[in-house]
C-alpha positions, 0 to 999 in steps of 0.5 A: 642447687643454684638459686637467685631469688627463689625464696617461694620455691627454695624450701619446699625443693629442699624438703622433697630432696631430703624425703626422696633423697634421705642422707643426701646433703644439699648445698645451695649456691645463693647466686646475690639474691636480694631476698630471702632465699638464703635463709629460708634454705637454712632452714629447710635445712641446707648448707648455703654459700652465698655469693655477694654478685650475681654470677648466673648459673656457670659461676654458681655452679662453679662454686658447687663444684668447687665444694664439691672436691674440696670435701671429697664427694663423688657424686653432683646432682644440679637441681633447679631451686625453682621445682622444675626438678622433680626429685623422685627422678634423681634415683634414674640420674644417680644409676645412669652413672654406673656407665656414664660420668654424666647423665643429662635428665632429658624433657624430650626423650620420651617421658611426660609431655613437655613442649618447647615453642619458638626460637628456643625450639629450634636452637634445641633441636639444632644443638641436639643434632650437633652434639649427638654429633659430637658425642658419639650419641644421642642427646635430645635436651642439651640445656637441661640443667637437670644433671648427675655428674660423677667422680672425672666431671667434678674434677674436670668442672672444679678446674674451670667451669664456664660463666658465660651466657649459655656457658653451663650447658653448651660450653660445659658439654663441649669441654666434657666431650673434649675430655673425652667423659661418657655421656647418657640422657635419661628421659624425666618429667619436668614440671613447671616453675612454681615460683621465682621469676623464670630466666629468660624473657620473652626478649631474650626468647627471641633471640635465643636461637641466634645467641645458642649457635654463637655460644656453641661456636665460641665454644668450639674454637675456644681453648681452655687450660688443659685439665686432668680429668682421669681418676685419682686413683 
């Protein structure tokens, strides 16, 4: 759970994944907050890493995933800190792993009535298109940060996980693609933020479609230390 500043929000997450998840643990990567969010995230009962800088949602993510396989844990699920995340939906993202190293939780497939507007309605349906291309099916909600990722993704992220603007959702899906890692969407009802400040302002909103399509290119024509991705056994 990547968090920067979610203190009004980051406890009461906490508490719904444990009643809708009993046994699972939780890591929040506190990502240099400048409030409380790391220790009320204790409380709530969370394990916490804390980051002395802000790195955004790649490097926190990074992190998770790094935790991740050094402990041994099969399965990642991202859940947003700030209740955008319902879940009572991570059920569907853990049994979509069955046949799928990840599985995307998808605003536009289907389920709830959530709407995108503007420039970012257009960078999504324009990368949608282009990944569906590039995996071999079809994917409607490319920067959904609402994932399930099993045993060959926390391998392949714990290598090198992408920080860079965008990084955590274009370029991961590139370099997952490349891999060659089965990928499924899952349709889910997103809500909307309870709290926190949200991570893109109406500036940056103007210019996201522009900024997605240069991501999505750097991604491309990028390359990245080559990293096994295959089962240990």
């Amino acid at each position: 759970m990547p968090a920067l500043n979610e203190q009004a929000t980051v406890g009461a997450v906490i508490s719904q994944v444990k009643q809708s998840l009993p046994g699972m643990d939780v890591l929040v990567v506190d990502d240099g907050s400048s409030d409380d969010t790391a220790t009320l995230a204790r409380a709530a009962g969370a394990e916490v890493a804390r980051l002395s800088v802000n790195l955004g949602v790649g490097g926190a993510m990074r992190t998770g995933f790094r935790y991740a396989a050094a402990r041994g844990y099969d399965v990642v699920v991202q859940v947003d800190a700030d209740g955008q995340h319902d879940p009572d939906e991570v059920a569907a993202l853990l049994d979509a792993l069955d046949d799928a190293d990840i599985a995307i939780g998808s605003r536009f497939a289907g389920k709830g009535s959530y709407k995108a507007s503007g420039p970012r309605k257009y960078a999504m349906v324009v990368l949608s298109f282009v990944f569906s291309r590039l995996g071999k099916t079809r994917l409607t909600d490319v920067t959904s940060g609402f994932k399930a990722m099993g045993p060959k993704a926390i391998k392949l992220f714990a290598g090198y996980y992408p920080a860079e603007y965008l990084g955590d959702t274009v370029e991961s899906l590139v370099m997952a693609i490349r891999a060659e890692l089965k990928i499924k969407e899952i349709p889910v009802i997103m809500r909307e933020r309870v709290g926190g400040t949200p991570s893109h302002s109406p500036v940056k909103s103007a210019v996201y479609l522009g900024r997605a399509g240069l991501a999505l290119l750097l991604a491309l024509v990028r390359r990245r230390p080559a990293v096994d991705s295959s089962d240990s056994a």
